[in-house]
C-alpha positions in Angstrom: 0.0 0.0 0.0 1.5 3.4 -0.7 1.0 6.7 0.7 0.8 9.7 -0.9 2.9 12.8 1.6 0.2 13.7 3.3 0.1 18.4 3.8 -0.7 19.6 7.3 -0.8 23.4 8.5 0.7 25.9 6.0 3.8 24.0 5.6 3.9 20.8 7.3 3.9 17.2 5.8 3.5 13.5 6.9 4.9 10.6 5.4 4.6 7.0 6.5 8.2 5.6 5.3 7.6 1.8 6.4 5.4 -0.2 8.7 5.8 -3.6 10.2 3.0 -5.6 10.4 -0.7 -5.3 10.3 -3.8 -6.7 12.0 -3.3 -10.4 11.6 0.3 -9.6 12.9 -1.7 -8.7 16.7 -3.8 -11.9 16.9 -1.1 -14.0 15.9 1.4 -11.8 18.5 -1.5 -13.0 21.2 -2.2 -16.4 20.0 1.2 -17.3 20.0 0.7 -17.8 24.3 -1.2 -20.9 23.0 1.2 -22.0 20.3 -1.3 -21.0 17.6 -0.9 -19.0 14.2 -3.9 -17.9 12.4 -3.2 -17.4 8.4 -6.3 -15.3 7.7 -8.1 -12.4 9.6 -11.8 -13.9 9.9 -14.7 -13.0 12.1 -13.2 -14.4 15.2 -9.2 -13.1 14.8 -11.1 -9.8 14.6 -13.3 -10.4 17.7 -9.8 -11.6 19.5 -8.3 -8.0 18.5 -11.6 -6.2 20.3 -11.3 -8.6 23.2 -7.6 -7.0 23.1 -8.5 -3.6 23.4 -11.1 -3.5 25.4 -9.7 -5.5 28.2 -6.1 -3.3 27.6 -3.9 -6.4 26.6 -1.5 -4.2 25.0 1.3 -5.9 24.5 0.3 -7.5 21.1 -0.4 -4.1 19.3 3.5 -3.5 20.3 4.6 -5.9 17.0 3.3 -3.6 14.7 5.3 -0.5 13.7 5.3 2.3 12.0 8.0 5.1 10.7 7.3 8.5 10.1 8.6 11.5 8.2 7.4 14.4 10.4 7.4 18.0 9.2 6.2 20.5 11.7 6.8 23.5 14.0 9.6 23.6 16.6 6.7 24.3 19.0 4.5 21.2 18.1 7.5 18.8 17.9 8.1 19.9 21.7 4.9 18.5 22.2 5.3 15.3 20.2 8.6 14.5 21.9 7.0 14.2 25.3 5.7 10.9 23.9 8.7 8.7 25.0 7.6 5.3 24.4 8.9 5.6 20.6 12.1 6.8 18.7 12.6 10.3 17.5 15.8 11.5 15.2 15.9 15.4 14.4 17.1 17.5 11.7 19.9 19.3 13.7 20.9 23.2 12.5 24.2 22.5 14.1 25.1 20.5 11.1 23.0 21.8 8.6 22.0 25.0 6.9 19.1 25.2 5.1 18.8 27.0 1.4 15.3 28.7 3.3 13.3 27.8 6.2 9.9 27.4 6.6 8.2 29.5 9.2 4.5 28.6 10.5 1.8 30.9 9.7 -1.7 30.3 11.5 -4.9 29.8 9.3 -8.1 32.0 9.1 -10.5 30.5 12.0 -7.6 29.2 14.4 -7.0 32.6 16.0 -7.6 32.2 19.6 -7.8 33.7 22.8 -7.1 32.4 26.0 -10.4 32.9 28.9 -9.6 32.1 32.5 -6.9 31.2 34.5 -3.9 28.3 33.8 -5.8 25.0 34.7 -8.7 26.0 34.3 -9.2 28.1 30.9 -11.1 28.1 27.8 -10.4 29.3 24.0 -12.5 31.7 22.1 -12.2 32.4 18.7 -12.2 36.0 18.0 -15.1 37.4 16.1 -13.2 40.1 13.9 -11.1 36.8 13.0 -9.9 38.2 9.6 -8.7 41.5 10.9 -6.6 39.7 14.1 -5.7 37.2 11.7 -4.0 39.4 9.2 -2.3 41.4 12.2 -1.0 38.4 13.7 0.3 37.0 10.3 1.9 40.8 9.4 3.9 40.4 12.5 4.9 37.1 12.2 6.2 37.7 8.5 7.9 41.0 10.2 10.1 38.5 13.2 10.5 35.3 10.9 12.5 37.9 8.2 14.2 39.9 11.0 15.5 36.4 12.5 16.2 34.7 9.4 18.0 37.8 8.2 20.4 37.6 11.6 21.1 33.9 11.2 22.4 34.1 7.9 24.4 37.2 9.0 25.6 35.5 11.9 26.7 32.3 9.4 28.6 34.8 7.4 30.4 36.7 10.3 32.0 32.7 10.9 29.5 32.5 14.4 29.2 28.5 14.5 26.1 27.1 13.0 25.1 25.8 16.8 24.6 30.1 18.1 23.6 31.2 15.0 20.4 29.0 15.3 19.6 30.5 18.8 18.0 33.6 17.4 15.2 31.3 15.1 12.1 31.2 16.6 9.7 28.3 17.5 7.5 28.9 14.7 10.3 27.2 12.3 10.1 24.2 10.6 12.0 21.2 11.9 11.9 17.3 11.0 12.1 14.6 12.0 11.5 10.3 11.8 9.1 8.8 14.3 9.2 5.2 14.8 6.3 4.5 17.1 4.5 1.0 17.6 0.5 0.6 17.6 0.1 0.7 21.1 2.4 4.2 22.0 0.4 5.0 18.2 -2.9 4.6 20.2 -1.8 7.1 23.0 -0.5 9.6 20.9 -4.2 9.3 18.9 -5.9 9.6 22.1 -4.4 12.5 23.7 -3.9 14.8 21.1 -6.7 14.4 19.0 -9.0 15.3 21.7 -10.5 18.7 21.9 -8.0 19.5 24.8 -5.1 19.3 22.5 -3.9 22.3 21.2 -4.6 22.7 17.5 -1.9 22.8 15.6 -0.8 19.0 16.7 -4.7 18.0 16.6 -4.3 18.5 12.6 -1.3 16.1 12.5 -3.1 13.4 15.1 -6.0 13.3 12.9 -4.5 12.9 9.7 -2.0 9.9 11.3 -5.2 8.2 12.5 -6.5 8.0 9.1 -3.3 6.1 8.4 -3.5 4.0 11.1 -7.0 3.1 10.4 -6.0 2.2 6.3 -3.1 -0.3 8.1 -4.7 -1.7 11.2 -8.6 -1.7 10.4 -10.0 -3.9 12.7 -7.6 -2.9 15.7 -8.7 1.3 14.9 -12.3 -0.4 14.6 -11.8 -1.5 18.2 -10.1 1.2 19.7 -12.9 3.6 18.7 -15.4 1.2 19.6 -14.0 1.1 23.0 -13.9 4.8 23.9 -10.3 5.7 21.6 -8.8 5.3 24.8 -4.9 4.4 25.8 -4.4 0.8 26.5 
């Protein structure tokens, strides 16, 4: 099955480079406790996978895995990366200079403001959304050229690539692989594409939970089944 690079935000993309396994790969990860191997995924292999997830016997999803190509803001991946149960490597600007960067830019109805105190607050989207959002953007466009501007000085003054970076802000672009299994794929899915996620790595969840529903169709069929909770 091949994917297609799939676009998120204004600049943003998703591949799925490889994956390990699929659904008949869980039952037979399970079955294997009673020296048993299915060879086709029938009615009751798929009923075995729901018994699975609703009961949180996890560690059969943990045979299948997928690798990603992420491309997303400095500020999301921050997020991502708190999900430790997988494998992340990162484009590094200590080695490498790009020929231009990629700056995030927010879209016309995700302009927000924050209502109440930390804990314990709400967003609101702002009813003049057009005129905030072209304000925001105009600023944005004003710091990503100022910084960009004093990197590539700094480059050609000889500062080492490692400072010259520091004045880039978290709007940038970065990249990186993410080899994640089902199971640590299920968590990610269920905490951040949940409307207490922030936005921006909402858009990514839900577009890598189409992909894991096109490879693993009776385990997604399951997990939403059961509540699209972590198991």
């Amino acid at each position: 099955m091949e994917f297609k690079t799939t676009k998120v935000l204004n600049a943003g993309e998703i591949d799925l480079l490889d994956c390990l396994g699929n659904d008949l790969s869980v039952v037979n990860a399970a079955k294997v406790s009673f020296a048993s191997y299915e060879q086709v995924l029938d009615d009751k292999s798929k009923g075995l996978i729901n018994f699975l997830v609703k009961n949180k016997h996890a560690t059969p999803f943990e045979h299948v895995v997928f690798k990603f190509h992420i491309k997303c803001p400095i500020f999301v991946a921050r997020e991502w990366f708190r999900h430790r149960w997988s494998s992340f490597n990162e484009m590094s600007m200590r080695y490498y200079v790009p020929e231009s960067i990629d700056f995030f830019y927010p879209e016309f109805g995700t302009i927000r403001k924050q209502v109440g105190k930390p804990g314990a607050y709400t967003f609101e989207i702002f009813e003049n959304q057009q005129q905030i959002l072209d304000e925001v953007n105009s600023e944005l466009m004003f710091l990503y050229a100022h910084a960009e501007e004093t990197y590539r000085h700094l480059l050609e003054k000889g500062v080492a690539k490692e400072i010259a970076r520091t004045v880039l802000p978290v709007g940038q672009y970065t990249e990186f692989i993410w080899t994640v299994n089902a199971r640590s794929l299920m968590n990610f899915m269920c905490l951040r594409n949940d409307s207490n996620a922030q936005y921006e790595i909402a858009e990514y969840a839900r577009e890598i939970e189409n992909i894991f529903d096109m490879i693993l169709p009776a385990t997604y069929a399951s997990w939403v089944a059961n509540g699209r909770e972590s198991i």
